[in-house]
Backbone as XML, in Angstrom:
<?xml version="1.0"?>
<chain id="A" units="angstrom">
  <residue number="1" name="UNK">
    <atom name="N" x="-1.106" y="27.362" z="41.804"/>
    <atom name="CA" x="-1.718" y="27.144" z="40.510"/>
    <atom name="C" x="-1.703" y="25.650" z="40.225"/>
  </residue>
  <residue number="2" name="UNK">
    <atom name="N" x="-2.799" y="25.043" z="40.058"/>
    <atom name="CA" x="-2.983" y="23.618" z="39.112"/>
    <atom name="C" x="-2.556" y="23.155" z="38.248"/>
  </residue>
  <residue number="3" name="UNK">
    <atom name="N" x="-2.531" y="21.596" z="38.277"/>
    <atom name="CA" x="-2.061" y="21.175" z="36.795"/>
    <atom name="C" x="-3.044" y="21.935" z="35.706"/>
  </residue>
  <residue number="4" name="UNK">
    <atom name="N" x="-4.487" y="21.683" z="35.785"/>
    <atom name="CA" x="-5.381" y="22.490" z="35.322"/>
    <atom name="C" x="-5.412" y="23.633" z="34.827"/>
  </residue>
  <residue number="5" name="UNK">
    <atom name="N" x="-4.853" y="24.666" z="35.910"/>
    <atom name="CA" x="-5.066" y="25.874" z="35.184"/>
    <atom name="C" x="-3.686" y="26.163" z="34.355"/>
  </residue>
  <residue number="6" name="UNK">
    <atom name="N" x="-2.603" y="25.562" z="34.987"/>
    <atom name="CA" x="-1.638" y="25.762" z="33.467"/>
    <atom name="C" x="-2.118" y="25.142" z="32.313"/>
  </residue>
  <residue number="7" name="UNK">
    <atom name="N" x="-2.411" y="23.735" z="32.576"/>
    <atom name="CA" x="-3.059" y="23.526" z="30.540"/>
    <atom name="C" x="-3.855" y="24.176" z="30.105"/>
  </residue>
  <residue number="8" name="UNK">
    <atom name="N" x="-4.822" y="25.082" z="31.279"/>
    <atom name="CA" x="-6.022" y="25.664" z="30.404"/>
    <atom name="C" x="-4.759" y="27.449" z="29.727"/>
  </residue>
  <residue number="9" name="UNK">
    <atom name="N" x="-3.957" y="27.497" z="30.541"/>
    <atom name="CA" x="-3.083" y="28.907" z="30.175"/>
    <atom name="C" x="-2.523" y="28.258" z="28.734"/>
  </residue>
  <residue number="10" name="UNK">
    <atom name="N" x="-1.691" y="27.037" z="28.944"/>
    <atom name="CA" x="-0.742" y="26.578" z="27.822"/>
    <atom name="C" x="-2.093" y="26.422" z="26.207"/>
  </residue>
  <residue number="11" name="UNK">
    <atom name="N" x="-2.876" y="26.000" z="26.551"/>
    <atom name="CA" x="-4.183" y="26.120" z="25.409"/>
    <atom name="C" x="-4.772" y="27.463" z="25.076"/>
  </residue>
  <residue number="12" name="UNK">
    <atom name="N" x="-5.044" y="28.303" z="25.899"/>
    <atom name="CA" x="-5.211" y="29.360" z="25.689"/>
    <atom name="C" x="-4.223" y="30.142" z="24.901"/>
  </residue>
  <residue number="13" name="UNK">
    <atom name="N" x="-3.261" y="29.902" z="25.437"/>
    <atom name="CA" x="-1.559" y="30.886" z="24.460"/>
    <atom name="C" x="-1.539" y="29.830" z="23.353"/>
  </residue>
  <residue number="14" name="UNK">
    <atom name="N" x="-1.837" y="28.784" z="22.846"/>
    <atom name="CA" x="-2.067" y="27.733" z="21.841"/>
    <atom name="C" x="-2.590" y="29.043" z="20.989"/>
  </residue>
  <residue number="15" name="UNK">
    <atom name="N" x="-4.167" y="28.645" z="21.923"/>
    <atom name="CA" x="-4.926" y="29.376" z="20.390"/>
    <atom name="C" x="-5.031" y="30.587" z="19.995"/>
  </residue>
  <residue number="16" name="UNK">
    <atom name="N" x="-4.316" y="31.256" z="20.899"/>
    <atom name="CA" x="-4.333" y="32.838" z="20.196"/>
    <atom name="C" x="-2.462" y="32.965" z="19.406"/>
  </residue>
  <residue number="17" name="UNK">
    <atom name="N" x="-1.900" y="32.238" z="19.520"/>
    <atom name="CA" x="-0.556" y="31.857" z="18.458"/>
    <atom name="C" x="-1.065" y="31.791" z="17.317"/>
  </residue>
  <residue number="18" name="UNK">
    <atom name="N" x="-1.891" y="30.538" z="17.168"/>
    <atom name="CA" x="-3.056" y="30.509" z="16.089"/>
    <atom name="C" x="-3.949" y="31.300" z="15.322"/>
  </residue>
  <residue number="19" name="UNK">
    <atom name="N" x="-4.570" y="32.182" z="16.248"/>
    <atom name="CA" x="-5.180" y="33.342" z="15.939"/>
    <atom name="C" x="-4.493" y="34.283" z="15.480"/>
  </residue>
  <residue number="20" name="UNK">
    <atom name="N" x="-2.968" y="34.393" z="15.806"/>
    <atom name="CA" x="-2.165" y="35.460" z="15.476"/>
    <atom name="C" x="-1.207" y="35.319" z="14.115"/>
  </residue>
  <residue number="21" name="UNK">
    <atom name="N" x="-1.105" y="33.805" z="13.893"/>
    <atom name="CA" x="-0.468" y="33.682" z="13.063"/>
    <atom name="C" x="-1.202" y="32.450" z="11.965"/>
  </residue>
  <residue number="22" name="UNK">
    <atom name="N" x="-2.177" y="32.876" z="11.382"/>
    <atom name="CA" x="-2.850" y="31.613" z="10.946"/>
    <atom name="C" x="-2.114" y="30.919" z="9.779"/>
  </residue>
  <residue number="23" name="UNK">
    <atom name="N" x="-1.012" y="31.658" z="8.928"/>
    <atom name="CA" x="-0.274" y="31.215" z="7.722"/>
    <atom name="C" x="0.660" y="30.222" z="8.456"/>
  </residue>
  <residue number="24" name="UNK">
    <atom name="N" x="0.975" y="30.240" z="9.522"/>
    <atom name="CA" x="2.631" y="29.849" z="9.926"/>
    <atom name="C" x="1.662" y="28.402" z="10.860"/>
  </residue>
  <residue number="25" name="UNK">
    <atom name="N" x="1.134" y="28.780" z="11.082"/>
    <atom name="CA" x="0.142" y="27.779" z="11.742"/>
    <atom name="C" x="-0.621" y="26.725" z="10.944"/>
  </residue>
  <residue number="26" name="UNK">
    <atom name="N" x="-0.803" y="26.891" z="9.990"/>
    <atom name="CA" x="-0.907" y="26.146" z="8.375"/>
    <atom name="C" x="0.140" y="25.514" z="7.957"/>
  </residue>
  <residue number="27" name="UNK">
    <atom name="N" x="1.350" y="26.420" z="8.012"/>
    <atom name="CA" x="2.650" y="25.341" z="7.787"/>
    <atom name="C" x="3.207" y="24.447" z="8.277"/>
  </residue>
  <residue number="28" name="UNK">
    <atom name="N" x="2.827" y="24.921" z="10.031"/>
    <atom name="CA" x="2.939" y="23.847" z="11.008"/>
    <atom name="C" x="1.964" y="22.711" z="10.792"/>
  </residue>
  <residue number="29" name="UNK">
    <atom name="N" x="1.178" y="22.704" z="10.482"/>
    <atom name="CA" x="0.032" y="21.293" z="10.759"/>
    <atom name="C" x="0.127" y="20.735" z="9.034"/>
  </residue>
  <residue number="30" name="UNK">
    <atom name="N" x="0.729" y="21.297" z="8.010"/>
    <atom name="CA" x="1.178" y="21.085" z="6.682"/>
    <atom name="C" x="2.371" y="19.971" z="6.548"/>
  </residue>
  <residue number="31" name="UNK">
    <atom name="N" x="3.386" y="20.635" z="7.500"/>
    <atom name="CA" x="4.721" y="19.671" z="7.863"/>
    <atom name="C" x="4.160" y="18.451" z="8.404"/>
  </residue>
  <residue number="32" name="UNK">
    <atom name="N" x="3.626" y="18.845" z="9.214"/>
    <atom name="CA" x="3.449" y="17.462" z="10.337"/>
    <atom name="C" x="2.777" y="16.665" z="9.674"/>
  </residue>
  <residue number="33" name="UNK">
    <atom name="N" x="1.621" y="16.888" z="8.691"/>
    <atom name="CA" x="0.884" y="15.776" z="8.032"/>
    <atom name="C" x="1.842" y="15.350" z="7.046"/>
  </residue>
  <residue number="34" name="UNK">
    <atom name="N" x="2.879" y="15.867" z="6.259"/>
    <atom name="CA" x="3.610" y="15.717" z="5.404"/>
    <atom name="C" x="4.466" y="14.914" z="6.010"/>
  </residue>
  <residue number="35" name="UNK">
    <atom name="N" x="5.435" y="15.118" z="7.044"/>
    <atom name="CA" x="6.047" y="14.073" z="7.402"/>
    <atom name="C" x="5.098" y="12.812" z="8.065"/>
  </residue>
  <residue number="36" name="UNK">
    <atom name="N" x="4.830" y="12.811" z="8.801"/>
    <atom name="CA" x="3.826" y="12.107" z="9.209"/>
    <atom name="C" x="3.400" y="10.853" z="7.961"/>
  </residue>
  <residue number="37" name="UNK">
    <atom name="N" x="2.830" y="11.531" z="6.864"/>
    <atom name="CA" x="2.672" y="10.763" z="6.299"/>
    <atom name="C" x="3.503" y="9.982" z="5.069"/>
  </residue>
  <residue number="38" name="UNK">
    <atom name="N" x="4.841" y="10.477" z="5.138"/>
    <atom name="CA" x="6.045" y="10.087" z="4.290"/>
    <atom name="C" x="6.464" y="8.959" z="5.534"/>
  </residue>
  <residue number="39" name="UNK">
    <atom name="N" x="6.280" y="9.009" z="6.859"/>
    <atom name="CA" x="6.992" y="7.844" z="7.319"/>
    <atom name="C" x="6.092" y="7.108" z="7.302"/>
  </residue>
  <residue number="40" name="UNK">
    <atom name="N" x="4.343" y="6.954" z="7.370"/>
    <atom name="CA" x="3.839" y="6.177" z="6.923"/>
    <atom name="C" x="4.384" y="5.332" z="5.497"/>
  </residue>
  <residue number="41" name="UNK">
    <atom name="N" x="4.380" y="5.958" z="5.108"/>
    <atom name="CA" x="4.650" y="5.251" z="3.640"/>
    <atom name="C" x="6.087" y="4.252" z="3.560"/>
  </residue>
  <residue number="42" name="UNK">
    <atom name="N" x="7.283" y="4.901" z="4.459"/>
    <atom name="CA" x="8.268" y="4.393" z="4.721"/>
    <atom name="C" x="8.513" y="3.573" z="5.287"/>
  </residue>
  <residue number="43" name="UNK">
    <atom name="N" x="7.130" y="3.161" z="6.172"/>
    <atom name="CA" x="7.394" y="2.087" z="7.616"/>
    <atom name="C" x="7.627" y="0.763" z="7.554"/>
  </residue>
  <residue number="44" name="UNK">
    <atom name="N" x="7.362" y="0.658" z="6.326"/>
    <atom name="CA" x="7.908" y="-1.811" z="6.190"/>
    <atom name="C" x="9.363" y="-1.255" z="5.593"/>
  </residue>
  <residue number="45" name="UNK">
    <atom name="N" x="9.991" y="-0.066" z="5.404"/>
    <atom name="CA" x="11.215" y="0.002" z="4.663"/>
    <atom name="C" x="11.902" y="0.063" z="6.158"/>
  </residue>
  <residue number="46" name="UNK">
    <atom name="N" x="11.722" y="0.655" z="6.867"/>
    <atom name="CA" x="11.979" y="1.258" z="8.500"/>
    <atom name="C" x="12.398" y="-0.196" z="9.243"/>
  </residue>
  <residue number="47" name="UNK">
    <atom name="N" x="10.802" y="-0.519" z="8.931"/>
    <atom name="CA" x="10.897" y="-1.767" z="10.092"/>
    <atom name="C" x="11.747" y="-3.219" z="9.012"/>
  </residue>
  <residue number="48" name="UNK">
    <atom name="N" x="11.771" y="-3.589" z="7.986"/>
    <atom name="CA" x="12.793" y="-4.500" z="7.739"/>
    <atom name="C" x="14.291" y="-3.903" z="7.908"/>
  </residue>
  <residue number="49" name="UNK">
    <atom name="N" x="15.003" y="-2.552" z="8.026"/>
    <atom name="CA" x="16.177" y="-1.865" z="8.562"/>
    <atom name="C" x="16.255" y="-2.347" z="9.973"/>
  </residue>
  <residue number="50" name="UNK">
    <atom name="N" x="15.598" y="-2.562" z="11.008"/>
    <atom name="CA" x="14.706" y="-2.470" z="12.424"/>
    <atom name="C" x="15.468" y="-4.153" z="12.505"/>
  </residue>
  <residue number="51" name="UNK">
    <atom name="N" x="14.621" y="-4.770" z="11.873"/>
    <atom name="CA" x="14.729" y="-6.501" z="12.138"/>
    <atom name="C" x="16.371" y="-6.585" z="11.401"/>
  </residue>
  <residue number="52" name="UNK">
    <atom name="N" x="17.135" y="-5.645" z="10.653"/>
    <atom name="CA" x="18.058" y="-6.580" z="9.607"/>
    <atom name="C" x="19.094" y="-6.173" z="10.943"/>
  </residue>
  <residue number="53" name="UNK">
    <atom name="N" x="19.137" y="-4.800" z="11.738"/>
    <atom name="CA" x="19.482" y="-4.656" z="12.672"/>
    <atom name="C" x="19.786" y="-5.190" z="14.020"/>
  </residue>
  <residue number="54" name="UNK">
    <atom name="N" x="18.750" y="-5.876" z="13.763"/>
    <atom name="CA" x="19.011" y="-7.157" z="14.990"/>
    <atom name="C" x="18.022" y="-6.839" z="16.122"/>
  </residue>
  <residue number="55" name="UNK">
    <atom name="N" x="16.686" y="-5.825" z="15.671"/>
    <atom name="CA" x="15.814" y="-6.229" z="16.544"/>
    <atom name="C" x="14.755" y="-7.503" z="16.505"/>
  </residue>
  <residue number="56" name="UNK">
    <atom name="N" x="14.253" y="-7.825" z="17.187"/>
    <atom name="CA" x="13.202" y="-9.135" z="17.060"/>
    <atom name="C" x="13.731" y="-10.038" z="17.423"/>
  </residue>
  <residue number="57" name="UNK">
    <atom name="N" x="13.017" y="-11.106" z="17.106"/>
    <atom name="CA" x="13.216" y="-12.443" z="17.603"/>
    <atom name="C" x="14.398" y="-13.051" z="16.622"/>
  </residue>
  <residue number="58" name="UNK">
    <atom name="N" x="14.100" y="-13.190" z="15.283"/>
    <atom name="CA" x="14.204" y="-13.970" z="14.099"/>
    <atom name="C" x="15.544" y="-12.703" z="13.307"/>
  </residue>
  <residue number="59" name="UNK">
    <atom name="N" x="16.046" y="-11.816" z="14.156"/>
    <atom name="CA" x="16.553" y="-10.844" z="13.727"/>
    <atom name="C" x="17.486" y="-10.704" z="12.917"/>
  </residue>
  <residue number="60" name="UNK">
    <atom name="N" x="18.043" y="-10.265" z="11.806"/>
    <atom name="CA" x="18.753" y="-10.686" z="10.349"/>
    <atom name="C" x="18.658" y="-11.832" z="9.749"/>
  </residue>
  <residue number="61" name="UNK">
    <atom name="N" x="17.782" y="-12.674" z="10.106"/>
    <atom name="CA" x="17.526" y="-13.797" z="9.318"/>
    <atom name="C" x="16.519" y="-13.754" z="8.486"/>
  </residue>
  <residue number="62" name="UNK">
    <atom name="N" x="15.542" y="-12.849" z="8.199"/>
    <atom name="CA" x="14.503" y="-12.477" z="7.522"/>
    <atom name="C" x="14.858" y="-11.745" z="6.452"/>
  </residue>
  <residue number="63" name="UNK">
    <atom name="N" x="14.041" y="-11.713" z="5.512"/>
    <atom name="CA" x="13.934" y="-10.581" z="4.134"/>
    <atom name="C" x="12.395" y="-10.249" z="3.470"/>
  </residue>
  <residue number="64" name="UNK">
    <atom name="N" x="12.480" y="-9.522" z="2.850"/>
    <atom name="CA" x="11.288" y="-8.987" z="2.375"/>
    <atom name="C" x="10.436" y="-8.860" z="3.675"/>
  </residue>
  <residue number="65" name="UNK">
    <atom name="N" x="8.978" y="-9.181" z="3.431"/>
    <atom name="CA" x="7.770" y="-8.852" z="4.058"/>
    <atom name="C" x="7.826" y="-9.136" z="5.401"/>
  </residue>
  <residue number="66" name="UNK">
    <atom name="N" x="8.422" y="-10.805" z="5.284"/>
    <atom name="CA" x="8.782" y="-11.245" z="6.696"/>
    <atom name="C" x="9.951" y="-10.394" z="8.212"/>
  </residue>
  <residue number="67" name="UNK">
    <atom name="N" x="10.749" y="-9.768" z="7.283"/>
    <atom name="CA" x="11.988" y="-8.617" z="7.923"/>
    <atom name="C" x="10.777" y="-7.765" z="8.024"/>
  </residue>
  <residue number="68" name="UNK">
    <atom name="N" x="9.714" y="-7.146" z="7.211"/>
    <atom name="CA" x="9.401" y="-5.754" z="7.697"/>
    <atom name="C" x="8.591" y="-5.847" z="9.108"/>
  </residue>
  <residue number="69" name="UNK">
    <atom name="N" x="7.846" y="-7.365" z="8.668"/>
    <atom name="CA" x="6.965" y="-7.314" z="9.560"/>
    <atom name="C" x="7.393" y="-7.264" z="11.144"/>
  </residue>
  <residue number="70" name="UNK">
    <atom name="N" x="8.426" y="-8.220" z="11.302"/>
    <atom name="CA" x="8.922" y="-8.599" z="12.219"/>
    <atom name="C" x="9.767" y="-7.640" z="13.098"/>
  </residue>
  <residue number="71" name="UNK">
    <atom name="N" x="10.311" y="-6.513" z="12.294"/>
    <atom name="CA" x="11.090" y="-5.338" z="12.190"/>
    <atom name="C" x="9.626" y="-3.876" z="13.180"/>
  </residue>
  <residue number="72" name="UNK">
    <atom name="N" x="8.927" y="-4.068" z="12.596"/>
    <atom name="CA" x="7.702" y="-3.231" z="13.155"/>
    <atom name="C" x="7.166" y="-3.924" z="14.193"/>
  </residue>
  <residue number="73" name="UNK">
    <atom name="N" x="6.982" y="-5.159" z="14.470"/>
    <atom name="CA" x="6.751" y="-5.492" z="15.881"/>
    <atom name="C" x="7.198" y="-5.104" z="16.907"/>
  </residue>
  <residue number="74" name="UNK">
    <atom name="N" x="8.754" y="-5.357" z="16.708"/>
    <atom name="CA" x="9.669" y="-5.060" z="17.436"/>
    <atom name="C" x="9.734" y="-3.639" z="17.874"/>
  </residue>
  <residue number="75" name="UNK">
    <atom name="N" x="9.679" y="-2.605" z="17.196"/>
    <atom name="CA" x="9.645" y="-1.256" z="17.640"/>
    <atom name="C" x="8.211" y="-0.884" z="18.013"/>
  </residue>
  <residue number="76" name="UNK">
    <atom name="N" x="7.171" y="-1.924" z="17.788"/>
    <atom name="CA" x="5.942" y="-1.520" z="18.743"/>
    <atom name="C" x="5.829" y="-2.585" z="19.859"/>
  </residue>
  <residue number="77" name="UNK">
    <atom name="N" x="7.154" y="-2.812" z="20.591"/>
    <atom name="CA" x="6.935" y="-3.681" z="22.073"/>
    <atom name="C" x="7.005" y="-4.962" z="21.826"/>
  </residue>
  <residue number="78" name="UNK">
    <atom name="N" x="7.022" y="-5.298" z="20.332"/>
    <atom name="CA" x="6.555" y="-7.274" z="20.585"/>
    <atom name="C" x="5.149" y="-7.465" z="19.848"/>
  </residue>
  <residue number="79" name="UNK">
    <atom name="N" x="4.963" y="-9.167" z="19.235"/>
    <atom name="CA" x="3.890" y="-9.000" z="18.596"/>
    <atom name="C" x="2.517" y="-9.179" z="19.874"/>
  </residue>
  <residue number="80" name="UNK">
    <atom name="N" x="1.708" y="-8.972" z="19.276"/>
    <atom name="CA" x="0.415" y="-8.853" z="20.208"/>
    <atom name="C" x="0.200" y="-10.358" z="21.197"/>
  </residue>
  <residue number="81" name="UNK">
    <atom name="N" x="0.215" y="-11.464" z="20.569"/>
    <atom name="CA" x="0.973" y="-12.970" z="21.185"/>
    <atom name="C" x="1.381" y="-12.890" z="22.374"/>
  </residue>
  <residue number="82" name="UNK">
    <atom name="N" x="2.837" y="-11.279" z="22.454"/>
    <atom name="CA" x="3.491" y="-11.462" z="24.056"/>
    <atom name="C" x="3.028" y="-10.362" z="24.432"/>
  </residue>
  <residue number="83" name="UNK">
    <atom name="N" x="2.657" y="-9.691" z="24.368"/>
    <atom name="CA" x="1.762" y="-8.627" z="24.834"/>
    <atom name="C" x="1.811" y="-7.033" z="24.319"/>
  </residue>
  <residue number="84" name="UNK">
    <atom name="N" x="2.653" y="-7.115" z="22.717"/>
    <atom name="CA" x="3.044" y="-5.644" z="22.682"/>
    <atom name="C" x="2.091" y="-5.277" z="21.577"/>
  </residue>
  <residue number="85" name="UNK">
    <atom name="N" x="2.607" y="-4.071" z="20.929"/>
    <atom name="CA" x="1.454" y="-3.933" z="20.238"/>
    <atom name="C" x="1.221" y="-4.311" z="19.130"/>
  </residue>
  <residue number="86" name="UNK">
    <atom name="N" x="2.664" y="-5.543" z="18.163"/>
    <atom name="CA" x="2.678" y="-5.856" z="17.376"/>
    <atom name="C" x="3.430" y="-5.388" z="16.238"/>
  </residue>
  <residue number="87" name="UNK">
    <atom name="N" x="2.885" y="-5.052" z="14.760"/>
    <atom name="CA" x="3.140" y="-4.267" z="13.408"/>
    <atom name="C" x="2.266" y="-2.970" z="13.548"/>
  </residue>
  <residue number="88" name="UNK">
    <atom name="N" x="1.055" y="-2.861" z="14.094"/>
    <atom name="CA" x="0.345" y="-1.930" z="14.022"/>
    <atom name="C" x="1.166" y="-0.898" z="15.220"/>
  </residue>
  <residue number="89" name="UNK">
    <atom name="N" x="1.282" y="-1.120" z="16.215"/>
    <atom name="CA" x="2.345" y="-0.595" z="17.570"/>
    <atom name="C" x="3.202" y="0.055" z="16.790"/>
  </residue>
  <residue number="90" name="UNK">
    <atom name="N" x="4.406" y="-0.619" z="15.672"/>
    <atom name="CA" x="5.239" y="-0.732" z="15.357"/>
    <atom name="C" x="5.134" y="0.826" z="14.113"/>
  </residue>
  <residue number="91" name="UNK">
    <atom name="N" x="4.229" y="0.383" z="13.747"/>
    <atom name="CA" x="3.708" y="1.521" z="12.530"/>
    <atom name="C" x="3.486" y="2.980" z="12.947"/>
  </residue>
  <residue number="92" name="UNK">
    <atom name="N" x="2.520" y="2.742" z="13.873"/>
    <atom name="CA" x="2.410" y="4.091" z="14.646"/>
    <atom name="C" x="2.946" y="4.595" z="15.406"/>
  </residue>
  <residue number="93" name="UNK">
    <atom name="N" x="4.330" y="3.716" z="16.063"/>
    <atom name="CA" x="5.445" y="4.950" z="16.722"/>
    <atom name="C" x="6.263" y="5.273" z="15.279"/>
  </residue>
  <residue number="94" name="UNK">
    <atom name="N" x="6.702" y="4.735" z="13.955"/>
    <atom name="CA" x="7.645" y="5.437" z="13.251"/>
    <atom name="C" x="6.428" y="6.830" z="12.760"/>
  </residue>
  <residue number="95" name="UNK">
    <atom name="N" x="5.046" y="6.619" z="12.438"/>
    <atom name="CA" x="4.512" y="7.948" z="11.583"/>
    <atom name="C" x="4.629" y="8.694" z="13.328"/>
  </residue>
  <residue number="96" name="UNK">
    <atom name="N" x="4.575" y="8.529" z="14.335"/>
    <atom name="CA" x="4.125" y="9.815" z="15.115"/>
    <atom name="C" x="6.168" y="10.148" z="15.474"/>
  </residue>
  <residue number="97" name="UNK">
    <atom name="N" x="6.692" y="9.476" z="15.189"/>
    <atom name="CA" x="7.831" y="9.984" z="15.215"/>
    <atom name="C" x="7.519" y="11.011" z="14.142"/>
  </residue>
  <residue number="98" name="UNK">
    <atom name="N" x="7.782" y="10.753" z="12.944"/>
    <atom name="CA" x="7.750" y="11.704" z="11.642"/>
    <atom name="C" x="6.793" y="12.505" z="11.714"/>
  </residue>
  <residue number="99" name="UNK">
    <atom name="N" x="5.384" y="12.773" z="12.263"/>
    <atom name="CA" x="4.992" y="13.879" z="12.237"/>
    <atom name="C" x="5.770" y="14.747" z="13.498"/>
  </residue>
  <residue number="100" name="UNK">
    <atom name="N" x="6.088" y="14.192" z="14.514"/>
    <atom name="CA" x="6.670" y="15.206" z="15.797"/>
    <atom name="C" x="7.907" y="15.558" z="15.244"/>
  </residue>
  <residue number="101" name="UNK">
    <atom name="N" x="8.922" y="14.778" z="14.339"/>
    <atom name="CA" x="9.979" y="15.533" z="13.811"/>
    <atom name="C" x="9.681" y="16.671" z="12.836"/>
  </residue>
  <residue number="102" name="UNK">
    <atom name="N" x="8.800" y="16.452" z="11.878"/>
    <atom name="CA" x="8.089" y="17.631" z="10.836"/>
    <atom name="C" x="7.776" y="18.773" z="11.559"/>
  </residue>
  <residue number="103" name="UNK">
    <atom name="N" x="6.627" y="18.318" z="12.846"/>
    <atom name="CA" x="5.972" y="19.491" z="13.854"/>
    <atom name="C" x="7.421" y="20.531" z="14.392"/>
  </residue>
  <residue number="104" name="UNK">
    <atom name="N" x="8.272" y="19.875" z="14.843"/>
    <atom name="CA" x="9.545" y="20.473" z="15.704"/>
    <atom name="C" x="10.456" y="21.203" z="14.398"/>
  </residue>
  <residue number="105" name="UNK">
    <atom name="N" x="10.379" y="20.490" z="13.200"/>
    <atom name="CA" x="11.296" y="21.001" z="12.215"/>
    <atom name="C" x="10.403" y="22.532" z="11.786"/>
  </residue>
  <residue number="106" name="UNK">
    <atom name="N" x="9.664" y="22.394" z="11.502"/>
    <atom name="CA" x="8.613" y="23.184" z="10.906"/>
    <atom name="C" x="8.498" y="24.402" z="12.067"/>
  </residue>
  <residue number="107" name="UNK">
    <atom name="N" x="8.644" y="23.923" z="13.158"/>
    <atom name="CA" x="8.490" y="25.187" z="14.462"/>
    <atom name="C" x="9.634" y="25.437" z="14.670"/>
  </residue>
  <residue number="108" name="UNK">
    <atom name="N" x="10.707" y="25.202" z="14.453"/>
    <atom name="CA" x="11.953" y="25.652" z="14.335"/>
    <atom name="C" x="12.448" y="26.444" z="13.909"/>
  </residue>
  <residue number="109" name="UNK">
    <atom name="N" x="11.962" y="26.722" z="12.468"/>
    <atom name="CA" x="12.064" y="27.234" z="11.507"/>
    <atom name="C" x="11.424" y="28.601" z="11.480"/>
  </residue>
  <residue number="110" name="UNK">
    <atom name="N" x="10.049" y="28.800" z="11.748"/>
    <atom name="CA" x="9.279" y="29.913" z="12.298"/>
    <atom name="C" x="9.832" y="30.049" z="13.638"/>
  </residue>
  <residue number="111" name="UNK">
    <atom name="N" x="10.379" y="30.031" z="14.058"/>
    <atom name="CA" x="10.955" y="30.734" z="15.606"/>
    <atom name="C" x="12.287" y="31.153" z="14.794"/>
  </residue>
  <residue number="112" name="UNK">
    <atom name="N" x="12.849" y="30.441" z="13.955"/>
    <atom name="CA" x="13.736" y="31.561" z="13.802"/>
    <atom name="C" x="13.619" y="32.517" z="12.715"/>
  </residue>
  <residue number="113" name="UNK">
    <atom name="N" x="12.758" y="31.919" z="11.609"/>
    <atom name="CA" x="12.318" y="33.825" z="11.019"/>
    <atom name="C" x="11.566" y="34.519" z="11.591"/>
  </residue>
  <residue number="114" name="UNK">
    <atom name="N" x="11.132" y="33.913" z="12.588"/>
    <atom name="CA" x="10.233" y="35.015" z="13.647"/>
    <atom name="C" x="11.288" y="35.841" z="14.737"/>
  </residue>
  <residue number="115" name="UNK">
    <atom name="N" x="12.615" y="35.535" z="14.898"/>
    <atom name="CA" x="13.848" y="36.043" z="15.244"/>
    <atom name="C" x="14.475" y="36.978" z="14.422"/>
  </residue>
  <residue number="116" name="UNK">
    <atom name="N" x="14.476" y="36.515" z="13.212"/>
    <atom name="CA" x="15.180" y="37.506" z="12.151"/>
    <atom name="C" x="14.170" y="38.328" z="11.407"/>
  </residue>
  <residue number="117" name="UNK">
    <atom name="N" x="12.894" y="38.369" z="11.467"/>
    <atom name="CA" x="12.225" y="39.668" z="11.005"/>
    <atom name="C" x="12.132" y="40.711" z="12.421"/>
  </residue>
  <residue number="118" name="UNK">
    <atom name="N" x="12.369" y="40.079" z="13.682"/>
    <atom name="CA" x="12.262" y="41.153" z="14.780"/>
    <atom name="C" x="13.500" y="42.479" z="14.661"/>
  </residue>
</chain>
């Protein structure tokens, strides 16, 4: 069997989970935008924690805007200058952290009342 035909199996059992459970499947993609978008909102708070921590260049010597910014570089590889992906890099690994923690919390949760109504 292929890499192929398992993703087309693992997509297939996707969408009939989906099909089978469309409420719980709502809650799942509910969480994930919810967290997801609470660490958006959180991410210059994240990334000046990030820089006061002692990532970056300039690391605890910064405050305010300058700590966040510098703080989110750092957790996206470096600013774009040395080749990483910068604040924007930086931004979008803390929200896809927070939606994959929401996604996993949220499926956690339905696997186990899907345990305790069996």
């Amino acid at each position: 069997m292929g890499f192929f035909d398992s993703l087309g199996d693992f997509i297939s059992d996707g969408i009939d989970a989906v099909i089978d459970n469309p409420i719980k499947s709502i809650v799942v993609v509910a969480a994930t935008v919810a967290t997801g978008g609470a660490a958006l909102a959180v991410a210059p708070a994240i990334g000046a924690a990030a820089s006061a921590a002692g990532l970056g260049a300039a690391a605890g010597t910064l405050s305010g805007a300058a700590a966040s910014s510098a703080g989110l570089a750092a957790l996206g590889g470096g600013s774009l200058a040395a080749g990483g992906a910068g604040v924007a890099g930086g931004t979008a690994l803390v929200t896809a952290t927070g939606a994959v923690a929401g996604a996993a919390t949220s499926g956690a949760v339905i696997a186990a009342t899907n345990k305790n109504s069996d």
